[in-house]
Each structure stands twice: as C-alpha cells, then as structure tokens.
C-alpha positions as CSV (number, residue, x, y, z in Angstrom):
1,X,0.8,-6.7,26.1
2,X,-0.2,-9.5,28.5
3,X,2.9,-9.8,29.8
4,X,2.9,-5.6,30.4
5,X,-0.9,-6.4,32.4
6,X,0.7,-8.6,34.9
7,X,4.1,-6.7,35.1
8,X,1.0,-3.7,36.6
9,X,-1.2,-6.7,38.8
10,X,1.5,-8.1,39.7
11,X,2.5,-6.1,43.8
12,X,5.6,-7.9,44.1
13,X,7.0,-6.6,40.7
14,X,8.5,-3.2,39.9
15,X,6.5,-1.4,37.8
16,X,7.5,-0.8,33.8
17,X,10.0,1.7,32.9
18,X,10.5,3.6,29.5
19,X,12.7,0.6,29.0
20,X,9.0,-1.8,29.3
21,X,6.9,1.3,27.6
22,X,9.3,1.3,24.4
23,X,8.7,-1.9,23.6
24,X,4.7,-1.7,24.1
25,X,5.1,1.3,21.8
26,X,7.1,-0.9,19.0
27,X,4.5,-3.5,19.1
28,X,1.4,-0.9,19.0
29,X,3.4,0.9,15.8
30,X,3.9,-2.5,14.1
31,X,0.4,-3.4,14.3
32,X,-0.8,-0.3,13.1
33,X,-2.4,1.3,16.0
34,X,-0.6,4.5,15.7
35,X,-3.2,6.8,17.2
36,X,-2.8,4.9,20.5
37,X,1.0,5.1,20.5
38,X,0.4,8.6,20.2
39,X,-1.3,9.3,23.4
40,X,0.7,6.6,25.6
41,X,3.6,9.0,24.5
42,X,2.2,12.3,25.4
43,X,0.6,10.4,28.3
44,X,4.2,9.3,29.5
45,X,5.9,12.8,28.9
46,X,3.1,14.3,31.2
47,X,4.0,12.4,34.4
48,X,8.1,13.5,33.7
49,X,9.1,10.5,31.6
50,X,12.1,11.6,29.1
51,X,12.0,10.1,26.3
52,X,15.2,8.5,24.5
53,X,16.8,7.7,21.4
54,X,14.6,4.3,20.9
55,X,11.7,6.5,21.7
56,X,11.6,8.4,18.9
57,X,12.8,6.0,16.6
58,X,10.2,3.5,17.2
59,X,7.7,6.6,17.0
60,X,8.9,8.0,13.7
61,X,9.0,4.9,11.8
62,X,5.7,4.3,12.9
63,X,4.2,7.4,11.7
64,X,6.2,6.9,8.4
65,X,5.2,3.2,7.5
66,X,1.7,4.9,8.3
67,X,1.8,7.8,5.7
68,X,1.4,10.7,8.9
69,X,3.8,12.7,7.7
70,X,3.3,15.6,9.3
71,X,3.1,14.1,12.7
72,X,6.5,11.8,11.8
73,X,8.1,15.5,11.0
74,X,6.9,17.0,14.1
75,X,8.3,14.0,16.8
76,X,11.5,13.7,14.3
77,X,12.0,17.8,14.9
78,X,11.5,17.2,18.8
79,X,14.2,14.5,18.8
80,X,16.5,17.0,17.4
81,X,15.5,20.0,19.7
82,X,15.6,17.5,22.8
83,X,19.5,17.0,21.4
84,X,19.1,13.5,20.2
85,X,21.5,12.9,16.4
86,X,19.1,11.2,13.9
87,X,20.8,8.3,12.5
88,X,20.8,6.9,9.2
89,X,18.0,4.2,10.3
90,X,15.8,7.1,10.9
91,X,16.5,9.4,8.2
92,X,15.7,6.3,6.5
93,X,12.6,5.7,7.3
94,X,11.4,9.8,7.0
95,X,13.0,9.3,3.5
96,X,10.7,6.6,2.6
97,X,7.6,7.8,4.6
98,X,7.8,11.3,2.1
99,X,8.2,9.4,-1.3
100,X,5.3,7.2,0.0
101,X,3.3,10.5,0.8
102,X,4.9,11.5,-3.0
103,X,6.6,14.7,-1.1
104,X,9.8,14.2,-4.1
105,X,10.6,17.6,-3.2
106,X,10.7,17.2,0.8
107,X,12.0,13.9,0.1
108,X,15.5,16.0,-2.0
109,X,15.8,18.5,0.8
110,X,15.6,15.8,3.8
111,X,18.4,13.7,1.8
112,X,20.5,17.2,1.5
113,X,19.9,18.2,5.4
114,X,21.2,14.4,6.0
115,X,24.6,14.9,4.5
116,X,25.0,18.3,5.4
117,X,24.6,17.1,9.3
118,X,27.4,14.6,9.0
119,X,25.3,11.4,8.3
120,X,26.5,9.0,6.3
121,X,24.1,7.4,3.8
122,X,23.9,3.5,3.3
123,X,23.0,1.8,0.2
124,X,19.1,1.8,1.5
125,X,19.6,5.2,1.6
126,X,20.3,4.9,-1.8
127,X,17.7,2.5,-2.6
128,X,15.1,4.5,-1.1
129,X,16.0,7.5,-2.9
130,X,16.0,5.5,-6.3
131,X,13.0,3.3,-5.9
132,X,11.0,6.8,-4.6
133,X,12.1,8.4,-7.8
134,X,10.9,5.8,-10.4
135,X,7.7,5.4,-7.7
136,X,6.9,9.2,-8.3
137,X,7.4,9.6,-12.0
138,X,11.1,10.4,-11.5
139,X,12.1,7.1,-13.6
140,X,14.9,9.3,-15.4
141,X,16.2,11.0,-12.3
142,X,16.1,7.3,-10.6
143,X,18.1,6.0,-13.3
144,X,20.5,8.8,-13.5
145,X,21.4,8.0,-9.6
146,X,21.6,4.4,-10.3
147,X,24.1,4.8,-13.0
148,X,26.2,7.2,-10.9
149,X,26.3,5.6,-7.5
150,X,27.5,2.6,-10.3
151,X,30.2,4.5,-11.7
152,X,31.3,5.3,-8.0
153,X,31.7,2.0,-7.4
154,X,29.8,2.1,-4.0
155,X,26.6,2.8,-2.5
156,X,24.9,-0.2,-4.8
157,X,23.9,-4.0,-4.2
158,X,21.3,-6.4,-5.2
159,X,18.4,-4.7,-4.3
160,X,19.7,-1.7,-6.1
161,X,19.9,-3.8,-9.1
162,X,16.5,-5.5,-8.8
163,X,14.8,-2.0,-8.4
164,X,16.1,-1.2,-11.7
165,X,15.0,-4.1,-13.6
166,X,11.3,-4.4,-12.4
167,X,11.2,-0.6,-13.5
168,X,12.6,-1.6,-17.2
169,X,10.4,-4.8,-17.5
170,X,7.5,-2.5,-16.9
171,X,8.6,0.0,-19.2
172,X,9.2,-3.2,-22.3
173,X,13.0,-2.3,-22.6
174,X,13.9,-6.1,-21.7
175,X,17.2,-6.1,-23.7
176,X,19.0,-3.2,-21.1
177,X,17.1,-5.9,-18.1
178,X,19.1,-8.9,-19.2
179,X,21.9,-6.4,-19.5
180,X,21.0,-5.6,-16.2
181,X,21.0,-8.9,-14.8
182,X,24.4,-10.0,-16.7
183,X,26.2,-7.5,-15.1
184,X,24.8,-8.0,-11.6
185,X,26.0,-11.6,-11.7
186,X,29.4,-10.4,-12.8
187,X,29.6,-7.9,-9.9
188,X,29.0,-10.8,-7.7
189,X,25.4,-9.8,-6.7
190,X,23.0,-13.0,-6.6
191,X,20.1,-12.5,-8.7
192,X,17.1,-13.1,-6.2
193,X,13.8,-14.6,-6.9
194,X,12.7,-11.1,-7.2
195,X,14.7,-10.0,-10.1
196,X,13.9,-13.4,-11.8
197,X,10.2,-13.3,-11.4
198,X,10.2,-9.3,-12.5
199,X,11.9,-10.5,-15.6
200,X,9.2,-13.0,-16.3
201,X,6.5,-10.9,-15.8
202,X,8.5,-8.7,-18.4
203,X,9.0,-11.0,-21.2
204,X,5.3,-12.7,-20.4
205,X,3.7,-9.0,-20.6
206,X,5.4,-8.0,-24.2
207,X,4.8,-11.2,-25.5
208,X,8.4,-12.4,-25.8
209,X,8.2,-15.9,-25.2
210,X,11.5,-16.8,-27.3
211,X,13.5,-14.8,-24.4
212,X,13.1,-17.9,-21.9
213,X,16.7,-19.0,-23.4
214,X,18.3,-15.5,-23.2
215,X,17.3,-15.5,-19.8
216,X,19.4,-18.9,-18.7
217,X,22.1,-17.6,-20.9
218,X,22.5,-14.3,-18.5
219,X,21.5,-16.1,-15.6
220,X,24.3,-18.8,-15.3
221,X,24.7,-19.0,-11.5
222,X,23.1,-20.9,-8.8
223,X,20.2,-23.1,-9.2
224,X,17.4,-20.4,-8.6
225,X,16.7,-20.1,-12.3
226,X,16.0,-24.0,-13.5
227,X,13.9,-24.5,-10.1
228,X,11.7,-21.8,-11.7
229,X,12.0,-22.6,-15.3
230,X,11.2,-26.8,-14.0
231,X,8.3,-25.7,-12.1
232,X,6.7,-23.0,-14.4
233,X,6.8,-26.6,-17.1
234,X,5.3,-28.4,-13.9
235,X,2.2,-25.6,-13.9
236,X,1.8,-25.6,-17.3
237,X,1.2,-29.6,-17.6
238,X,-0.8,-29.3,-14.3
239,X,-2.9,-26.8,-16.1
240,X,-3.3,-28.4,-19.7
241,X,-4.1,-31.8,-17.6
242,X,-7.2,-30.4,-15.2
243,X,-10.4,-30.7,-16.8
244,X,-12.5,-27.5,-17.4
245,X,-15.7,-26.7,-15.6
246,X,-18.7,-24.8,-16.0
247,X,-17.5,-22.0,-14.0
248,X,-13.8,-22.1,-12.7
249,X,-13.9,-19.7,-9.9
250,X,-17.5,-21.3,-8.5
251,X,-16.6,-23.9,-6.3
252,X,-13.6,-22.2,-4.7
253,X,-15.1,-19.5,-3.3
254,X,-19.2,-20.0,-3.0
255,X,-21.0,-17.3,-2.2
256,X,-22.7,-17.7,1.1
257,X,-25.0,-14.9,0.9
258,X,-23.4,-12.1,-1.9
259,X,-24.4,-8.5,-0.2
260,X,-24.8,-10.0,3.3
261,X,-21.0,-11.1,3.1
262,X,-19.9,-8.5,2.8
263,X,-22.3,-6.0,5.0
264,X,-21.4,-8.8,7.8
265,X,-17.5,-8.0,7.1
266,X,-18.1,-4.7,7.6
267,X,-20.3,-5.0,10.7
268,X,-17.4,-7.6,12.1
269,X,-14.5,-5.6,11.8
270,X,-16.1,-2.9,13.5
271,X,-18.0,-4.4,16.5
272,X,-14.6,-6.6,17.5
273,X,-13.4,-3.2,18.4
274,X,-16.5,-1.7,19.6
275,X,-17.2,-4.2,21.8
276,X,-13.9,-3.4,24.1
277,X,-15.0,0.6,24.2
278,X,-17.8,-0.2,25.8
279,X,-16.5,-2.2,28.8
280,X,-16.3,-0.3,31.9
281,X,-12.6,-0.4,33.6
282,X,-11.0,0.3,37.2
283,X,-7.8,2.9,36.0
284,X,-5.4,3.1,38.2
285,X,-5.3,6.7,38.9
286,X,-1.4,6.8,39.8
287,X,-0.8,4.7,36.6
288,X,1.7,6.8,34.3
289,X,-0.2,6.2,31.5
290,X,-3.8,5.3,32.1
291,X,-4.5,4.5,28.3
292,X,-1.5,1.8,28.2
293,X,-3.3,-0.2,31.0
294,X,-6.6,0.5,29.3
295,X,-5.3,-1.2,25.9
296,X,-3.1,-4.2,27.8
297,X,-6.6,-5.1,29.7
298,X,-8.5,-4.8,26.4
299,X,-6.3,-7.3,24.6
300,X,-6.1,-9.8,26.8
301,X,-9.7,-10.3,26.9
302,X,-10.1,-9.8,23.3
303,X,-7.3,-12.3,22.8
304,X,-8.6,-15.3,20.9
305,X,-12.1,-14.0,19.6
306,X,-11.4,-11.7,16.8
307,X,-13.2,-12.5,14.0
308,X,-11.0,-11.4,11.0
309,X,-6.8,-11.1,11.3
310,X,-6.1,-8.1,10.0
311,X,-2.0,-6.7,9.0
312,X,-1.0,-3.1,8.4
313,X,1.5,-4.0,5.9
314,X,0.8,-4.5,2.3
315,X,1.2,-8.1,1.1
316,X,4.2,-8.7,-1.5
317,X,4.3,-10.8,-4.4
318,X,7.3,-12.1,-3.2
319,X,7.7,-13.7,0.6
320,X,11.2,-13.3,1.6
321,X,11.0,-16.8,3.1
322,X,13.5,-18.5,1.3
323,X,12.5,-22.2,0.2
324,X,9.4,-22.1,2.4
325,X,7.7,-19.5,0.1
326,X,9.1,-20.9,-3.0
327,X,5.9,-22.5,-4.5
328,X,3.4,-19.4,-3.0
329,X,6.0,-16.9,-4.6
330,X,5.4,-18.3,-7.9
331,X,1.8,-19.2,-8.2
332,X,1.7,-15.0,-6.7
333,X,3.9,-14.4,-9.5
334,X,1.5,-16.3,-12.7
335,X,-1.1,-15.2,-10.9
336,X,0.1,-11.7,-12.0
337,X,1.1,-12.9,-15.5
338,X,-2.6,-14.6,-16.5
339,X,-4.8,-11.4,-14.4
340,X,-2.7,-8.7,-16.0
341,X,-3.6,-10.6,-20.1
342,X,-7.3,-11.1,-18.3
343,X,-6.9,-14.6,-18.8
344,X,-9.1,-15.0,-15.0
345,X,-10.1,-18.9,-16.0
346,X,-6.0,-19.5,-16.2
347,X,-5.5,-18.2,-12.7
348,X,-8.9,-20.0,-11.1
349,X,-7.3,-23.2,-12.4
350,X,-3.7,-22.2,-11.0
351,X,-5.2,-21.4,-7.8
352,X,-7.4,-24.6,-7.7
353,X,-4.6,-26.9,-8.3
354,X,-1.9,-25.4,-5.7
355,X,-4.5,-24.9,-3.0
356,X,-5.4,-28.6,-3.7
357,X,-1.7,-29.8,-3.2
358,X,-1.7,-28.2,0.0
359,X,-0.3,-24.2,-0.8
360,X,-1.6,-21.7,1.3
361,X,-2.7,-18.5,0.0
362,X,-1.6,-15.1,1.2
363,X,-3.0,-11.5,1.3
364,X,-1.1,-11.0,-1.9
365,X,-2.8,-14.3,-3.6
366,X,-6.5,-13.2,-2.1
367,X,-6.2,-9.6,-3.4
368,X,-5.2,-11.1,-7.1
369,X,-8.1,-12.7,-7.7
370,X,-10.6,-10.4,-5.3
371,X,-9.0,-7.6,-7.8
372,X,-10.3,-9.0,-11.2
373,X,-13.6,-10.3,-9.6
374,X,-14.1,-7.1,-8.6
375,X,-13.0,-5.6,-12.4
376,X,-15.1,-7.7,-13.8
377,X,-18.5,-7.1,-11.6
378,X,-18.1,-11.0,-9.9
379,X,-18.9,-9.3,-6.5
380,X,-20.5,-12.3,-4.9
381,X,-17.3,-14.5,-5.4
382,X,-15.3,-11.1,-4.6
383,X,-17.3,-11.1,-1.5
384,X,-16.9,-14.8,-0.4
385,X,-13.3,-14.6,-0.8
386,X,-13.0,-12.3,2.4
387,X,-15.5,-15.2,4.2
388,X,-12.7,-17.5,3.1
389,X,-9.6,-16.0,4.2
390,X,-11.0,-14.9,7.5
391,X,-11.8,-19.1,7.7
392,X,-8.5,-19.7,6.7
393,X,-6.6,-17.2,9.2
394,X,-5.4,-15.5,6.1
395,X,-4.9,-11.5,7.1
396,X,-6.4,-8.6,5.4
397,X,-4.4,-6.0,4.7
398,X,-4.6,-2.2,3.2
399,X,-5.0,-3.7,-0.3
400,X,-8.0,-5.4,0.4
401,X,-10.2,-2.6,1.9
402,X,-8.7,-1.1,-1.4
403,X,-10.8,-3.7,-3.0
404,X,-13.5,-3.5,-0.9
405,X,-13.7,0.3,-1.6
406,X,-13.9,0.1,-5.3
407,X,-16.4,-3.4,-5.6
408,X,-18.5,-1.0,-3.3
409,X,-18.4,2.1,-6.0
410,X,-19.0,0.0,-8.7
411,X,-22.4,-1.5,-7.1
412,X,-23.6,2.1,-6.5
413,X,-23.1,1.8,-2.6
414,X,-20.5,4.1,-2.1
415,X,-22.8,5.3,0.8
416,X,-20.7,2.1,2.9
417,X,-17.7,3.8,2.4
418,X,-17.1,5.2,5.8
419,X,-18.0,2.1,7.5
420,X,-15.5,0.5,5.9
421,X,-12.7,3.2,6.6
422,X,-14.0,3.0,10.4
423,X,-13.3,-0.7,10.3
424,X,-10.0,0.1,8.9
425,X,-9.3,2.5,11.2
426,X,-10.1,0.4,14.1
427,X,-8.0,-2.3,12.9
428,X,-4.7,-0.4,12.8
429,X,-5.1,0.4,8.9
430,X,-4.3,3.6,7.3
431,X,-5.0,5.9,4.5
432,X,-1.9,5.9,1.7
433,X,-2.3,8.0,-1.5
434,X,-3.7,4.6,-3.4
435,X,-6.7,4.0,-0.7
436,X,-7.2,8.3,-1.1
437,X,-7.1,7.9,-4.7
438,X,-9.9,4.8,-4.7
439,X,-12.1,7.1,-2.6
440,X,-11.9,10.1,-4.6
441,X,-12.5,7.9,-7.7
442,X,-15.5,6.2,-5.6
443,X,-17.6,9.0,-3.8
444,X,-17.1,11.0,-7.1
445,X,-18.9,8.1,-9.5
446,X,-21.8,8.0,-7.0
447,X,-22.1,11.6,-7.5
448,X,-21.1,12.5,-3.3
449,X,-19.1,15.7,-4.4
450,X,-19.1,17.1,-1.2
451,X,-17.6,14.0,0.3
452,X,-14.7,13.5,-2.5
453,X,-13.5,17.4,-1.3
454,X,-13.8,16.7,2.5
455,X,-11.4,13.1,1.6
456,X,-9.0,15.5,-0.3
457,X,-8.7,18.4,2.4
458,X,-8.4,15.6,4.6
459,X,-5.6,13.9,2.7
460,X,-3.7,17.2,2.0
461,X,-3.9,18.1,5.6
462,X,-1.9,14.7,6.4
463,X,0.8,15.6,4.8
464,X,0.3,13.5,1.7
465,X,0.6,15.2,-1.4
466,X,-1.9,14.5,-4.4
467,X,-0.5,12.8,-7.6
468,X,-1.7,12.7,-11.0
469,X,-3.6,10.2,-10.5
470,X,-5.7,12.3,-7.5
471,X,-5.9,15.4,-9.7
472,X,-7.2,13.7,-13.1
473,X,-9.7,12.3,-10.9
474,X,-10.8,15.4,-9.5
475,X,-10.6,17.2,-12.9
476,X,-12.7,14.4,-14.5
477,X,-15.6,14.5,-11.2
478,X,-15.8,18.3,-11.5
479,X,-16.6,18.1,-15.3
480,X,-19.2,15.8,-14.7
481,X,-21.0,17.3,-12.0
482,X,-21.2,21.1,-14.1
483,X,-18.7,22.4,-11.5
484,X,-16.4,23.7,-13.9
485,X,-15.0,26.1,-12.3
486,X,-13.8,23.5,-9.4
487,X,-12.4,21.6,-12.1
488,X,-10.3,24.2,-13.3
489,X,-8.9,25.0,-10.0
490,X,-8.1,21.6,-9.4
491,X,-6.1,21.7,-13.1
492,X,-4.5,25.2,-11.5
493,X,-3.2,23.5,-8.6
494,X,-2.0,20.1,-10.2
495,X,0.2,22.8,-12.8
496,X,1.0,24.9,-9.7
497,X,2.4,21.9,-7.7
498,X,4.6,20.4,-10.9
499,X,2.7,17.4,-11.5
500,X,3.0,16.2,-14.5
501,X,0.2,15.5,-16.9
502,X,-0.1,11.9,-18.6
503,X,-2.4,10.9,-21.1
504,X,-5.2,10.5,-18.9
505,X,-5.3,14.5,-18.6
506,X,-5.0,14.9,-22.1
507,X,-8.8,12.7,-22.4
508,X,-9.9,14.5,-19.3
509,X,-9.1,18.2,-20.1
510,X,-10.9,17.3,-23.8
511,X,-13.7,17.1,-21.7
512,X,-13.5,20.0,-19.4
513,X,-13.7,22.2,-22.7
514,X,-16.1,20.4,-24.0
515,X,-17.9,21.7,-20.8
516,X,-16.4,25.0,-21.0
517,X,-17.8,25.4,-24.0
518,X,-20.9,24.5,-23.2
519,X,-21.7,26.5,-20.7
520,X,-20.4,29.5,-22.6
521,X,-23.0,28.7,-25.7
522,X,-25.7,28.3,-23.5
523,X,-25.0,32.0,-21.6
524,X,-24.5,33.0,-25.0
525,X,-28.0,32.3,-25.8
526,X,-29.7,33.4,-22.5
527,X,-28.0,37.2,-23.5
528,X,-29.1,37.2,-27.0
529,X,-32.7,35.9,-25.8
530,X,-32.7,38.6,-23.6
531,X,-31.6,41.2,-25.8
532,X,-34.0,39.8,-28.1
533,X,-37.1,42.5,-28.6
534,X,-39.4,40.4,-30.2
C-alpha cells in the first residue's frame, strides 16, 4: 500500500495498472477488508478497466474465506459470463466457502457442475469435500468418500488421512485411528504433527493412557513421535517440580482495571479506525479509483500507531512452522488436553513455565485460556489477557471477539455487543456461523428478542445457512420469552431445511411443550371462567 501511494505522487512514474490494482486487491482480501475490495473493483470497472482471470480469483477467495457467499457466487457467475474457465483453485475455494456457510447441498451441486464442465478435481478437492462433510454432520457420507477415493487408489494423501483420524479421536473409536495411522505410514504418507497430536488428544480424552505404547508401535518412522513422547515427560516433570501458588492464573495476567479493560478494548479497536474517517483528503478526481488512493493515504499514516494487531484468520492449534513451532504446537496441544478435563490450574502452570523459558504465545494459546476464564466467570483475568497480547504484539483474531461476545452475555451486558461487532468489522473481521451462533445465544439470554431475529435475518441473507446449533438456540429463546408460536416456526423451518436434530433438541422441544401446554391450560381456564354463571 505505501508503495501503491508513491507509485500515484510520484509524476515521473506511470500510473498502476490492473496488473498494480490486483495485487492491492490480494492484500485488502487477506487482511480482511473485504468491503473495501469490493468498491475498488466496481470503482475500477466504472472507468473501463476489464477485469482478468487474477481478478476474480483474488476476489472470490476473498469473499469465501470471509463467509459472503452470496456475493462470492455473484463475482464467480460474472467470471463465467465475461468467458473466463474457473479452475480447480477457485472451485476450490467456493467449495470450502459453502461448507463453511454449512450450504452441504450447494456445496454437492457446485462439486457436480465442476466435473460436468471438464475440471479436474485435486486431492484438496477431495479434502474439502471430506473435511465439509464430517464438519456439517455428514461424518458417515465423509467417511464413505474417504474409503472410496481409497479403494481408487488416487485422489488421497496425508491430509486426507489426518482429516480422518482427528474425526475418529473425537468420536472415541481410537482402535480404527491407529489403524488409520498404520496404514498411512505403509502407503508412504508421513504422519504429521497434526495426526500425532489429534491422536493424543484422543487417547488423553477417553482416558486411555496404556495406548502411549500402541502409539510408537504404529508409528515406527521418523523421529517426530519420541520428540513428542520426550517432551510431553519433559512437561510433566516441569509441572510436578513448580511449586503451587495461591492462585495460578493471578500473576500472569493481572487485571489492570476488570470492566475498564475491556470497555477500553472495545473503544480502541474502534477509534484506530475512526480516527482515519475523519481526516479530510485532496482525491484526485481523474484517479480510477478514488477509494484505493483514499485507503493507501490512510495506511500510511496510520502505519505504526494501531493499538491492537488484529488477523482475519482463525488461529490453529497447530503452526505449520516446522521446528520453529515445535514447542508452541505442543504446549497449544496440552493446553487443549488439561482445558477440555477442566483441569485450568494444570494449563496456568503449563503456560507459566513455557512463557518463562522464553515460548511465545499465539492467538490459538490466548483464546485457550481466555475460553475457560470466561466459562468459568474469571472475567477480570479473561479481560487482562487481551491487555496482554495487544502488549505482546500477539493478534486477535475471530475467536477472540467470539470470546469477547460470550464473557459479555454472561455479565449481563450484551447491550456492548454491537460495539464489539463494529470493532470487528472495522478491523477486517467477519461474521461465520460460530460468531452468529454466540450472538444468537447472547442477545437471547439478555432477553433482546428483537435483536436475536434481526442477527438471524441478517445471517440468512448472507448466504449462510443456520445449523442445529442456530435453530436449538432459537427454539430454546422463543420458549422462554412465551413466544411459542415463534418457537415452533423456528422447529418448522430447521425440519423443512433437513437439519438434523441432536440431543440438545430433544431437552429443548421437552420444553417447548411444556410451554405449549401451558398456555393451553391457562386459555382453558379463562373459557371455562367465562362460561362460568356464577
């Protein structure tokens, strides 16, 4: 961006071509900022420039890793019409974009439009379509693919594999994992960090602590495996050896102020955009796109005084950094191992004695430990935690306002909501199903019904589709604010759109009759009082 402000200052230059204005639009998708992207585009196709190939491709993948969906649809029809081939990379990526916005059906029918125009699929064609199915409740369809692309003999590699087993460690079948694993060694696929750690998590969850042996006796090449194995000892002597304090999570993340923290976050990440829309600009009227030289000039003097790093990609537990990441990978991964059995004192201590030896935290490590402060009402240290990583250089990212979101709901101050979203917003995040879901779940606690059915319009009308999740939710909110009949609608429409109940419905439709059947004793007695002549 500051090299696109002096190519425009600059009178001795030529000025950028769609060649220069691609790559500003990659970097504005890739940082989120979507919206902008948006109008630089229609801005560019106003004063006669022609889009190409690139062009759409950097905007559709943008839209997608954003959860527009309708919007990614719309530019990825265009391409076509204009008589530009979609290749695999962005089938790809519109594949992706509809399991994320849990559109399984459009999802089927894009991947059937794909081979029926000629274009080939790759294996993370595949992988999409398999990891979208287990992601959407399809675990059984997923499978099914897996095991026939297998059969085939093509289409399937490690990651293939390594989809499969985290899916089987979470459902507690760890014998047909190692299975798993054996045979992807024998195929000649390495087994990643990844795959090992999911496996951990596995045996750690169901309590299987005699399957550390079976797992060296499936895993028999490289030296991936004992590296983990030596330093999960290392932790665990590290951990026995640290003497206990009063309060483990107190002195590494003090609260400087509880509420105020966190009202001074929200105020932050709003003002460091705020502050730029203000400022008055000269626009160079023959400019082809006004709003490009708008956003280069705001950037450049922003550049160095944001307050709070911010990244619109979730963090993973996993850092594909090879032997750089090696030591944050697995305190991320015990991390998940201690939070998910509640033990929160075992991952303070784990936290406190990596940090110490000089491990830097991630957005991944943060939003572990903000999670379960938050679960368990520590909202000052929840609080102080975003103080920290925004002292640290440590990014936020969508899971965190997630976190933010639901430590506001549970202190009664869903009323903040929106100022966070705007901060969100502002920063180049977006609105998935999960941040949807936590809103719904939020507004609807605090009793703001009207607010919970504008979120849910709104997310409907982006082209994400509500999962069961979004509709037990709604169900459960209806019931409890005597809106019965908006409960049953949503229960209509979650049947109507073939989502499939889970157990949560079961306990939540228990209660709508209960309701139901309230309401119809109490108009029972209002027509026999009535008819009543005495």
């Amino acid at each position: 961006m500051k090299l696109f402000n002096e190519m425009k200052e600059d009178k001795n230059l030529f000025g950028p071509d769609m060649c220069t204005y691609n790559s500003v639009l990659s970097v504005l998708c890739k940082v989120g900022k979507i919206n902008d992207a948006l109008i630089v585009w229609d801005e560019l196709k106003g004063c006669g420039y022609e889009p190409d190939e690139f062009t759409y491709t950097i905007l559709v993948r943008g839209c997608c890793r954003t959860c527009r969906m309708d919007e990614a649809l719309r530019i990825f029809n265009e391409m076509k019409d204009n008589g530009f081939r979609p290749g695999v990379l962005v089938y790809n990526c519109v594949l992706d974009g509809l399991f994320k916005a849990a559109k399984v059906n459009e999802a089927c029918q894009m991947f059937e439009k794909m081979a029926q125009e000629g274009v080939k699929a790759s294996c993370s064609t595949y992988n999409i379509l398999i990891h979208g199915l287990i992601k959407n409740g399809r675990s059984e369809a997923g499978y099914t693919l897996f095991c026939d692309l297998k059969k085939k003999g093509q289409f399937v590699d490690g990651i293939s594999y390594s989809i499969v087993v985290l899916q089987l460690c979470k459902e507690g079948h760890l014998e047909e994992a190692l299975e798993l694993v054996e045979e992807m060694e024998a195929r000649g696929f390495s087994v990643d960090l990844v795959t090992i750690t999911s496996l951990l998590i596995g045996i750690h969850k169901h309590g299987r602590w005699d399957w550390t042996d079976r797992l060296i006796k499936h895993v028999r090449e490289g030296d991936l495996l004992p590296s983990v194995l030596k330093w999960k000892a290392g932790m665990e002597a590290s951990i026995n050896n640290l003497h206990s304090k009063e309060k483990d999570y107190s002195p590494m993340f003090p609260s400087k102020g509880g509420f105020s923290e966190i009202m001074s976050f929200i105020t932050r990440s709003q003002d460091d955009d705020g502050e730029v829309e203000t400022s008055s600009e000269q626009i160079d009227e023959w400019s082809s796109s006004p709003h490009m030289d708008k956003l280069a000039k705001r950037l450049v003097k922003s550049t160095g005084n944001a307050s709070q790093l911010f990244t619109p990609n979730r963090g993973q537990r996993v850092q594909q950094k090879g032997p750089d990441s090696f030591d944050v990978n697995m305190v991320n991964t015990f991390l998940s191992i201690f939070l998910a059995k509640g033990k929160l004192s075992l991952a303070c201590k784990l936290f406190e004695i990596f940090t110490d030896a000089g491990v830097d935290p991630v957005s991944y490590t943060y939003n572990s430990i903000m999670s379960s402060f938050v679960k368990k009402g520590y909202f000052n240290e929840a609080w102080a935690i975003l103080t920290e990583m925004g002292e640290k250089l440590c990014p936020t990212d969508i899971a965190t306002y997630n976190m933010i979101i639901q430590g506001l709901g549970k202190m009664g101050r869903a009323d903040l909501a929106s100022a966070v979203l705007d901060g969100l917003l502002k920063q180049g995040g977006y609105l998935d199903i999960v941040m949807y879901n936590t809103l719904i779940n939020a507004l609807g606690k605090a009793g703001r019904i009207d607010e919970v059915n504008k979120f849910f319009e709104q997310m409907t009308s982006s082209g994400i589709n509500p999962d069961v999740v979004t509709y037990n939710t709604l169900i459960e909110i209806h019931s409890k604010a005597g809106r019965v009949k908006d409960a049953y609608k949503f229960l209509k429409m979650m049947l109507d759109a073939g989502c499939t109940p889970n157990h949560v419905t079961d306990t939540t439709l228990d209660y709508l009759v209960k309701e139901i059947d309230k309401l119809r004793y109490q108009k029972a007695t209002i027509l026999s009082e009535k008819g009543d002549p005495s």
